[in-house]
Each structure stands twice: as C-alpha cells, then as structure tokens.
N, C-alpha and C positions, 0 to 999 in steps of 0.2 A: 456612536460609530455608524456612518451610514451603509449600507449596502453597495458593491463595487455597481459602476457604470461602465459601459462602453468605455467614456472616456479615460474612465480612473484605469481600463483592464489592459489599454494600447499604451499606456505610458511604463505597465511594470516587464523588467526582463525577466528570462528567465533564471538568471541571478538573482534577481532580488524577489523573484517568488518563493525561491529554496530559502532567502534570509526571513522572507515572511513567517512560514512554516518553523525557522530555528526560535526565530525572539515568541513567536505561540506557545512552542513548546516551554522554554523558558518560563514564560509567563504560569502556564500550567500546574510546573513543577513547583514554582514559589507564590501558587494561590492568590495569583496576580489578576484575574481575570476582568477585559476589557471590558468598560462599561456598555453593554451592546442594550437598544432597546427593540429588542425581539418582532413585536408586533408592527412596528414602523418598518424593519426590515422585510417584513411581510408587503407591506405594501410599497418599500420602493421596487421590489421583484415582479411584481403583479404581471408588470407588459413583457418582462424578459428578464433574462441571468447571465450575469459575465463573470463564472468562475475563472479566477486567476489560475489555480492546477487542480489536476487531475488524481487522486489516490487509492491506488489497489492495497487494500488491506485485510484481513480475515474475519470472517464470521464471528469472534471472540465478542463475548459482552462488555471487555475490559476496553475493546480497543477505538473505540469511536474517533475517528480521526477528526472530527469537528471540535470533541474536547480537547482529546492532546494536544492539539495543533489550536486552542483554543481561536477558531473561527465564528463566523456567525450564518445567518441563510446568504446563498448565493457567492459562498465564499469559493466554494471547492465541491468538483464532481467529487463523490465517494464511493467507488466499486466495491463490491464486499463478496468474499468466500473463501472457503474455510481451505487455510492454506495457501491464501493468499499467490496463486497461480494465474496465468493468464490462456485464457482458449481464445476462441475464433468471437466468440458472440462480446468477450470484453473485450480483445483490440479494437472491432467498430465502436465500443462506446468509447473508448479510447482517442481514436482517429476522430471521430465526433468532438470529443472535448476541446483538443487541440487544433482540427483543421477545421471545424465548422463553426466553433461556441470560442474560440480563440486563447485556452488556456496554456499557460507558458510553460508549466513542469509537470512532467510523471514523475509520481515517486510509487514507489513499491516497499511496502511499511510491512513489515516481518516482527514477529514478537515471541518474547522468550516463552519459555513452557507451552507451544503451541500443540493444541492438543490434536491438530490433523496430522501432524509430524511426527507425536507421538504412534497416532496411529498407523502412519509410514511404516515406524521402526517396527511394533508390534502388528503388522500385517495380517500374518499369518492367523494369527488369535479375532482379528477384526471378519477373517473369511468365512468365519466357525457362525456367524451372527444371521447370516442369511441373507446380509441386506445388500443386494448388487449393485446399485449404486454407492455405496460408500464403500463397499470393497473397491472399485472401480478407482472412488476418489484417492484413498490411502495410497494404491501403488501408483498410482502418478509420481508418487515422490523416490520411487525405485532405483531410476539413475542417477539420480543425485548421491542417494546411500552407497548405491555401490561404487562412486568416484571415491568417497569420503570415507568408506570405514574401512580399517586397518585391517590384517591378516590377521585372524582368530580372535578378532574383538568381537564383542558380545552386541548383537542387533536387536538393544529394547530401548521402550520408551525409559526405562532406569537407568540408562547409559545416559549419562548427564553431561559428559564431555561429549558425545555424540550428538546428541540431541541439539547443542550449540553450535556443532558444527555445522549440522544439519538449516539449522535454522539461516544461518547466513548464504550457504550455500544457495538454499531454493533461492534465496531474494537473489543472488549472483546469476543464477540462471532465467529467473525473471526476468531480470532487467536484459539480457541476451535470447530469449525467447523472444520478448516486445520487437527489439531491433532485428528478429532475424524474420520474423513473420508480420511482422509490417512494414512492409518498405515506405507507406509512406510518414509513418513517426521516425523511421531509422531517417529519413532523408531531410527531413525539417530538425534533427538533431544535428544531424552535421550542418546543416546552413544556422545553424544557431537559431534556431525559432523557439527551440523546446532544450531542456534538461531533462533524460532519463536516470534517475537518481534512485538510490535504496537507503531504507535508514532501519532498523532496531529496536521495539519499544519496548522497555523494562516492565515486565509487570508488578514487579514490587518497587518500583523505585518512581515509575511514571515521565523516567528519562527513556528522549531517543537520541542511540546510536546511531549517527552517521555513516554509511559504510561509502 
C-alpha cells in the first residue's frame, strides 16, 4: 500500500474520505489489517504529505486513530487532547489540514469511558488536587453537563447513563465549536470541499459509532 500523493489526495471527496475511515475501521474490528510496508512509506513521504483528513481525537492510549481507522504514514493529520475539544491553536492546525495540505474531512472521534469527561462530571473532587491546568481542562465540559443533565440527577463520573450522554454531546458541540469559530472550515463545508463529521469509538468493542 503506497503512501497517498498529491495526485491520489485531488481525486478523493469528501465522501469517500468518511468511506475510507468506515471500511479502516471495519478492517480493524475484524483484524483485517492492510498489508502496509512501513519503511517504504517512510520514504514515499520524505518530500511531502497529502493527508486525505484531518482527526480530533483524545489523549487516551486506547484510541489511536491511525489503528482504528487502520491507516498508514501520511495518511491523516491526527490532533490529540484529552477530551477531545477544539481551541484556537487546533482550529489553525485544522485550517492547515484542509486549506493548505488539502485534506477532505474533519472528524471529531469521541470515546466511551472517557476519562476527561469523567473528570467533567467529578469536577469538584479534580479541584481538591491542586493542579490549575486540569482543573481548568475538566470544567470546559461544564456547559455541556449542564444542557444534558436532568433535575436532581446525580453529577458523577458513576452516572453511566450521564456519562454517555455526555460523551456525544461534547463531539455535538465540537463539531459546532469548529463551524462556529472558523469561518474558514464552516465556509469550505458549505461549498462542499470538506465533511465536518463526528463518530464514537467503543473501547471495549473497537467499533465506531457514527454520529
């Protein structure tokens, strides 16, 4: 399997990057994986990289979006933190991906038992730790909880039905964070250049959810 080129990167849409990403994952799930010879794609890369898309996905060890999405080098930008959220300094690598290096789809990859989410829910208890920056990180996920949880329901990472809701939720706002604070992915979304997409990934199953 070679390495994408320029040419191979202008001919996929962004339709058939999100199919690329599905039949990966597929492959994944049923330990399919494509015969890649690593080192050679080392050196078709050498001069340059034409990732087809773009992936925000969390800091987790589980969740390597190169494997689930069984990819190779120069397959796919991969952004990574915990919580999978987007600020200021990932939409330019963002905008980058797509408006400079010419990839076809964002996705925004969410996954179950995520433990920044848990840290969301169990906030309070994460403030007790000392550490400003991650208390800082945890209540980012604040407005989302308080769309999503119920009148006298119970705000822990042990609320498991929460927790899931949770988890979809932040990718739902992701993917309207992206379009609302960068006009220029929200504007090659609507002229059809790009797919802003979210999906799911099972940690005990190694299936993604579509959302």
């Amino acid at each position: 399997m070679k390495a994408h080129t320029l040419e191979t990167q202008s001919t996929i849409s962004p339709q058939k990057a999100l199919q690329f990403l599905k039949e990966g994952n597929e492959r994944f799930v049923n330990n399919l994986k494509m015969n890649r010879n690593l080192l050679e794609q080392v050196n078709d890369t050498r001069a340059g990289q034409f990732p087809f898309a773009v992936i925000l996905s969390c800091i987790d060890s589980r969740t390597s979006a190169e494997l689930i999405f069984d990819q190779g080098l120069g397959d796919i930008f991969s952004v990574r933190i915990a919580g999978n959220f987007s600020n200021e300094d990932i939409l330019g690598s963002m905008e980058f991906a797509c408006k400079v290096a010419g990839s076809k789809l964002v996705l925004v990859l969410g996954h179950t038992k995520c433990g920044a989410l848990k840290g969301g829910l169990d906030a309070s208890a994460v403030d007790t730790l000392g550490l400003a920056n991650l208390s800082r990180l945890v209540h980012h996920f604040d407005p989302c909880i308080k769309e999503i949880i119920k009148d006298g329901e119970e705000r822990s990472s042990s609320n498991e039905s929460l927790l899931d809701r949770l988890t979809v939720k932040n990718i739902m706002k992701t993917k309207e964070d992206i379009r609302k604070n960068s006009p220029v992915l929200n504007k090659m979304e609507q002229d059809g250049e790009i797919i802003i997409a979210g999906a799911n990934y099972d940690v005990e199953t190694g299936e993604v959810d579509w959302i």
